[in-house]
ZAMARGU-4260 file (C-alpha; in steps of 0.2 Angstrom, whole numbers, plus 5000, padded with zeros to 4 digits):
<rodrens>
0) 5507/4091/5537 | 5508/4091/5517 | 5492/4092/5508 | 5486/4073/5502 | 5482/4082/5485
5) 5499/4087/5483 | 5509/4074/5487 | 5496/4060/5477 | 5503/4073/5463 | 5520/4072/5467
10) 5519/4052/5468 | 5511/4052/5451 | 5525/4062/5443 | 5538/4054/5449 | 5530/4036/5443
15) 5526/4046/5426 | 5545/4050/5423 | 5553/4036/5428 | 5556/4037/5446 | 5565/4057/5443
20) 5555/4072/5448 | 5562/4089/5448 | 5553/4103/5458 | 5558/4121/5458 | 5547/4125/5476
25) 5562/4121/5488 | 5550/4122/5504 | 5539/4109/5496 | 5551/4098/5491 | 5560/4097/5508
30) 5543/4097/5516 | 5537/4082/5505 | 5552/4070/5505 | 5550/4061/5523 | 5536/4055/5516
35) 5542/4052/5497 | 5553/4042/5506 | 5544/4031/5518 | 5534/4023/5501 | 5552/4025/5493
40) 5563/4021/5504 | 5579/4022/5491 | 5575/4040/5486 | 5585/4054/5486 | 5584/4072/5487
45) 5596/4085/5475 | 5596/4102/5476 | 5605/4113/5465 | 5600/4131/5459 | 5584/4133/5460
50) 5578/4116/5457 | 5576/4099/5469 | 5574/4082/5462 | 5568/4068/5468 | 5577/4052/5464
55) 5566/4037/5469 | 5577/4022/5464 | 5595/4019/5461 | 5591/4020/5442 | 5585/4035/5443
60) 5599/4042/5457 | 5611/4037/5441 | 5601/4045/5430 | 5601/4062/5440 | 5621/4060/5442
65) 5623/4059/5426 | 5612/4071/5421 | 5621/4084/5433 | 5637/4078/5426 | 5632/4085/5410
70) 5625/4101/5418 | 5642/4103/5426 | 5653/4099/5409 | 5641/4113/5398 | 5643/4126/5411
75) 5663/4123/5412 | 5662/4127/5394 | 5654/4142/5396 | 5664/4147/5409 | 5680/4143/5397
80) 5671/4155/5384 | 5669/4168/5399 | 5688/4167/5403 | 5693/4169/5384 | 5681/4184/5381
85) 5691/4193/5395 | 5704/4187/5392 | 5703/4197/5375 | 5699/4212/5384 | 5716/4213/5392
</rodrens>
């Protein structure tokens, strides 16, 4: 059973950021959403590294995306400088 403390918390923060929370205690988050989602019914859970988020709407599910989207094109690039500095090397 989660902790009423802790998911009055969670339900603040996620109102407090417009419906997106990100978490990095994977057990807690997985724990918490069946009940994130019977207040929010739309919600959504991500996990990615070491962080979960919590998308309580369909803006902020589109939010998330795109944010993502953008973690995905920066770590391209890095990986594209990676490739380059060995391929220096050769």
């Amino acid at each position: 059973m989660i902790d009423k403390e802790q998911f009055d918390y969670t339900m603040h923060k996620i109102r407090q950021n417009r419906g997106l929370y990100k978490m990095a205690n994977e057990d807690l988050a997985k724990e918490m959403f069946p009940y994130v989602q019977q207040i929010l019914p739309q919600a959504r859970l991500a996990q990615c590294g070491i962080y979960q988020w919590i998308a309580a709407d369909l803006k902020a599910i589109r939010r998330l995306s795109k944010d993502l989207g953008n973690m995905k094109a920066k770590k391209e690039k890095e990986l594209e400088e990676i490739n380059n500095a060995i391929l220096q090397l050769d």
